[in-house]
VEXFI-863082 format. One line per 8 residues: number of its first residue (from 0); their letters; for each residue z, x, y of N, C-alpha, C, O. Coordinates in pm, 1 decimal, padded with zeros to 6 digits. Layout:
NUM	a	Z,X,Y,Z,X,Y,Z,X,Y,Z,X,Y  ... .
//
This chain:
0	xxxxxxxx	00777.9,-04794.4,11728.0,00907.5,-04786.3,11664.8,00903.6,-04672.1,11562.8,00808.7,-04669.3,11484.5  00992.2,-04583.6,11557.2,00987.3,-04462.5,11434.1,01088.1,-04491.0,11392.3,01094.6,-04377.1,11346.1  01198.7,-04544.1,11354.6,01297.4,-04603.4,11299.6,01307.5,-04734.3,11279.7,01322.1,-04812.7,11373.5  01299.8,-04775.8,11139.8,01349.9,-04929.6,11153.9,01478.8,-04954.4,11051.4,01451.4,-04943.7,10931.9  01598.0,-04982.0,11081.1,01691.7,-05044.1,10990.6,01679.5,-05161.8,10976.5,01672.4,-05246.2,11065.9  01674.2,-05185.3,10807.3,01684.7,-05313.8,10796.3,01761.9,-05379.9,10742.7,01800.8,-05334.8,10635.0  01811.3,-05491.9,10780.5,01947.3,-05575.5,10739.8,01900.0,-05643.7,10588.0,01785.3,-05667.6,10550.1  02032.1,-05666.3,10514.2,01958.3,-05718.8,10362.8,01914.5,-05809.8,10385.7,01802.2,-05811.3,10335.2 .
8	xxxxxxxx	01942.3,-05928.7,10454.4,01915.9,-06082.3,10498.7,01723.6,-06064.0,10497.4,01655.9,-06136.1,10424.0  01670.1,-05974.8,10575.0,01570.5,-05904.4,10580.8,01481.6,-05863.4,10496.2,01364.6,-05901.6,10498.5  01546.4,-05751.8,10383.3,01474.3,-05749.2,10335.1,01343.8,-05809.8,10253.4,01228.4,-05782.9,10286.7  01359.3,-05848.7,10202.6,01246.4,-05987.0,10138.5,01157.7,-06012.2,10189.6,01047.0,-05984.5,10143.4  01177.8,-06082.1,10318.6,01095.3,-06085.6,10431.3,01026.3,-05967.6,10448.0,00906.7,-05960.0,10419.9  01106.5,-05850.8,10502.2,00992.2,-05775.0,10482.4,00950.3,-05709.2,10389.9,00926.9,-05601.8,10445.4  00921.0,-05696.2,10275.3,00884.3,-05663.4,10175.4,00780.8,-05747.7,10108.6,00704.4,-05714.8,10017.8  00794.6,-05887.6,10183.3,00669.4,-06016.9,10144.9,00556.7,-05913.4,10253.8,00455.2,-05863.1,10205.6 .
16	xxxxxxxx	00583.9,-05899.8,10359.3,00465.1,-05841.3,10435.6,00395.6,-05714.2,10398.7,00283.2,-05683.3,10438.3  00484.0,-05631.1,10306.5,00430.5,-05498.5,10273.9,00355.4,-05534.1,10129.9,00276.4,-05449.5,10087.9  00370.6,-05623.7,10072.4,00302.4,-05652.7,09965.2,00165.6,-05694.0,09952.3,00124.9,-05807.8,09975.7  00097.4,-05598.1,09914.7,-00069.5,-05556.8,09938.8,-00112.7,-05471.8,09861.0,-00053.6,-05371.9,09820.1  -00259.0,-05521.1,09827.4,-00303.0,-05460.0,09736.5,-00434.4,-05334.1,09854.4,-00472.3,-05220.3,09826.6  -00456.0,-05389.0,09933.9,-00522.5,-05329.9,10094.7,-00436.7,-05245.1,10172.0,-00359.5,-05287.8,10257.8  -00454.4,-05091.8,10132.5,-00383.2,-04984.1,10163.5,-00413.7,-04981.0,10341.6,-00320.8,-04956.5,10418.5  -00556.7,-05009.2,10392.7,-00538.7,-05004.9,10511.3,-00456.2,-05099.4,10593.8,-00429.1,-05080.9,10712.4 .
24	xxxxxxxx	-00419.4,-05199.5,10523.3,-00346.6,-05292.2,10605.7,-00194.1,-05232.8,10576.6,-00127.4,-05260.9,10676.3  -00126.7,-05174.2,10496.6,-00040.0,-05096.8,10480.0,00013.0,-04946.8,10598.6,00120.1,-04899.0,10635.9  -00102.8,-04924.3,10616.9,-00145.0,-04827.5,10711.0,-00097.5,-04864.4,10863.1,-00036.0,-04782.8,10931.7  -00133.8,-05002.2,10911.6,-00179.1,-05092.8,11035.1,-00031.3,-05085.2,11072.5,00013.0,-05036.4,11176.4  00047.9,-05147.6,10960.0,00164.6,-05162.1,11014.4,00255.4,-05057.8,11013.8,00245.9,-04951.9,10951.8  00390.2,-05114.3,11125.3,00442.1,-05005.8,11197.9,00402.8,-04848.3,11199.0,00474.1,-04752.0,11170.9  00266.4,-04852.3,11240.4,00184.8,-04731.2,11265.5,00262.1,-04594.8,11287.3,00245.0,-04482.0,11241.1  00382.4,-04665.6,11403.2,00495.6,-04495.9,11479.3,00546.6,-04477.9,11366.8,00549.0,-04359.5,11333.1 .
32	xxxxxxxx	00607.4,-04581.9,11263.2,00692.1,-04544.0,11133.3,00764.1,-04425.1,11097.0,00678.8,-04350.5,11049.0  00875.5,-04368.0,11094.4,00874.9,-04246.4,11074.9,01002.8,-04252.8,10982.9,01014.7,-04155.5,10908.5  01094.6,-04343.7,10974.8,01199.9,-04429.5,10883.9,01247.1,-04532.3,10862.2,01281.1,-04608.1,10953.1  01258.0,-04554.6,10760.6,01242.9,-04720.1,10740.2,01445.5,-04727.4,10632.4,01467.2,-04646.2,10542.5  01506.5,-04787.6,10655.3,01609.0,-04776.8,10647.1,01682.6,-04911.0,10543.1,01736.4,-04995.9,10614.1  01689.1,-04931.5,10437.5,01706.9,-05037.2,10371.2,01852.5,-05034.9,10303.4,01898.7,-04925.3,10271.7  01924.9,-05149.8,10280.5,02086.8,-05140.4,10179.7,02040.0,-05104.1,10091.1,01934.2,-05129.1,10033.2  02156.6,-05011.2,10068.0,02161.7,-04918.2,09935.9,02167.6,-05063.1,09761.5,02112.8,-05056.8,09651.5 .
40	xxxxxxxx	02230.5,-05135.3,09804.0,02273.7,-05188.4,09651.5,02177.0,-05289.1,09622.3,02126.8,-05355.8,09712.7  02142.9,-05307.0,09483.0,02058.0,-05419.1,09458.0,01948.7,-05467.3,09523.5,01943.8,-05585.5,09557.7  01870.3,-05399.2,09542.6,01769.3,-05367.0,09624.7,01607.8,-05406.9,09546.9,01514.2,-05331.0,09521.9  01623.7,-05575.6,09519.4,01439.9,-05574.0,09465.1,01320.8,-05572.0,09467.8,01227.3,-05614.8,09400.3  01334.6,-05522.9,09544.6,01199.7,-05502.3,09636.5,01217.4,-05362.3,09646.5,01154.3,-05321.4,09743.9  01279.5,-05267.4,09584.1,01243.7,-05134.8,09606.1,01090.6,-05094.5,09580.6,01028.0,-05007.6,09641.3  01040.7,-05183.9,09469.2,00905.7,-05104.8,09442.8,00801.9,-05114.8,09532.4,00709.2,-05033.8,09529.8  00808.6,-05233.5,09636.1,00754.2,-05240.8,09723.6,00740.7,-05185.2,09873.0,00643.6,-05191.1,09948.4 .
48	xxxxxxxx	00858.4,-05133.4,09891.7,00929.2,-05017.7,09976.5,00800.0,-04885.1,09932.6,00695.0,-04847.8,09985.0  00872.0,-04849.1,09819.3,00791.7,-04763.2,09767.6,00634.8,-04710.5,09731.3,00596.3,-04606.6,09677.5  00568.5,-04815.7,09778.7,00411.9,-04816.4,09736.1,00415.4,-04831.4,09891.1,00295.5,-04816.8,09915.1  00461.9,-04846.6,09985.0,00459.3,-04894.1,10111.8,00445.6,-04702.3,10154.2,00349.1,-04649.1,10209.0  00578.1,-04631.1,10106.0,00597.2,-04516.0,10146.5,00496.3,-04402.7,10078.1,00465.6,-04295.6,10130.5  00450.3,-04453.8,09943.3,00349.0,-04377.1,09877.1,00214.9,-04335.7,09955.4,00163.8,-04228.4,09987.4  00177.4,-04489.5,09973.4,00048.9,-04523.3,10047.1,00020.6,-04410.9,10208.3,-00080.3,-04356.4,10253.1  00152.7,-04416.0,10251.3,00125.1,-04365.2,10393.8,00168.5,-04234.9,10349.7,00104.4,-04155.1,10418.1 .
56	xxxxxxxx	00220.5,-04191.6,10295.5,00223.5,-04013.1,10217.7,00073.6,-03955.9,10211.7,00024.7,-03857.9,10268.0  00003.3,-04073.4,10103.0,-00113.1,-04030.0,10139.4,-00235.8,-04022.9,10213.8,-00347.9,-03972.4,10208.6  -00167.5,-04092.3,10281.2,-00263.8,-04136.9,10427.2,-00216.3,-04025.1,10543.7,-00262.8,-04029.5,10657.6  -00114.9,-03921.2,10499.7,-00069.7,-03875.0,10634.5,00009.9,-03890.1,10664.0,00084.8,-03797.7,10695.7  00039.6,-04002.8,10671.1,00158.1,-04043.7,10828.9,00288.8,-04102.2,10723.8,00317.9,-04220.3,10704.6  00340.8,-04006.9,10677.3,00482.2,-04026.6,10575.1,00570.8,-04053.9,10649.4,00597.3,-04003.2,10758.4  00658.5,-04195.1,10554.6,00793.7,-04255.8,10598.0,00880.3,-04211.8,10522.8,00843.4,-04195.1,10406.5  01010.0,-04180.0,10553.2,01129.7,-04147.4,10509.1,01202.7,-04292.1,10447.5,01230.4,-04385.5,10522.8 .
64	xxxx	01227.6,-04295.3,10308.5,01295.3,-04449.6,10299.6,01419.3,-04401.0,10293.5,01427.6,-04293.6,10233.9  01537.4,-04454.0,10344.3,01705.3,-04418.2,10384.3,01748.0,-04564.6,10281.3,01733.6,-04684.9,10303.0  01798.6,-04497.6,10177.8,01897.4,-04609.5,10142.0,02033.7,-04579.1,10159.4,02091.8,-04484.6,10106.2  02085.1,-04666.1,10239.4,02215.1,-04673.4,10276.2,02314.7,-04810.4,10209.2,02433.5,-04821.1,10239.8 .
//
């Protein structure tokens, strides 16, 4: 998958899975990654988005986060 939109209902959920202190397991997932697509408003889990997108910046394989 190199695109994923995600619905707000969603978010949380996934943002419980990106929450890690184990950068390679950060890595593991959605490996194709290439945008990850989240609602623009009220968004708490941004920081976790964000260490999600940090992590693989520096690993290489950078995600685009789209807030819409």
């Amino acid at each position: 998958m190199r695109t994923l939109l995600v619905d707000y209902v969603f978010v949380e959920k996934l943002s419980d899975h990106l929450r890690s202190d184990d950068e390679e397991h950060l890595l593991e997932l959605l490996p194709e990654l290439k945008e990850l697509s989240i609602p623009f408003g009220g968004c708490p889990a941004l920081d976790v988005f964000n260490r999600f997108i940090d992590a693989r910046q520096v690993a290489g394989r950078p995600v685009t986060l789209v807030r819409r």
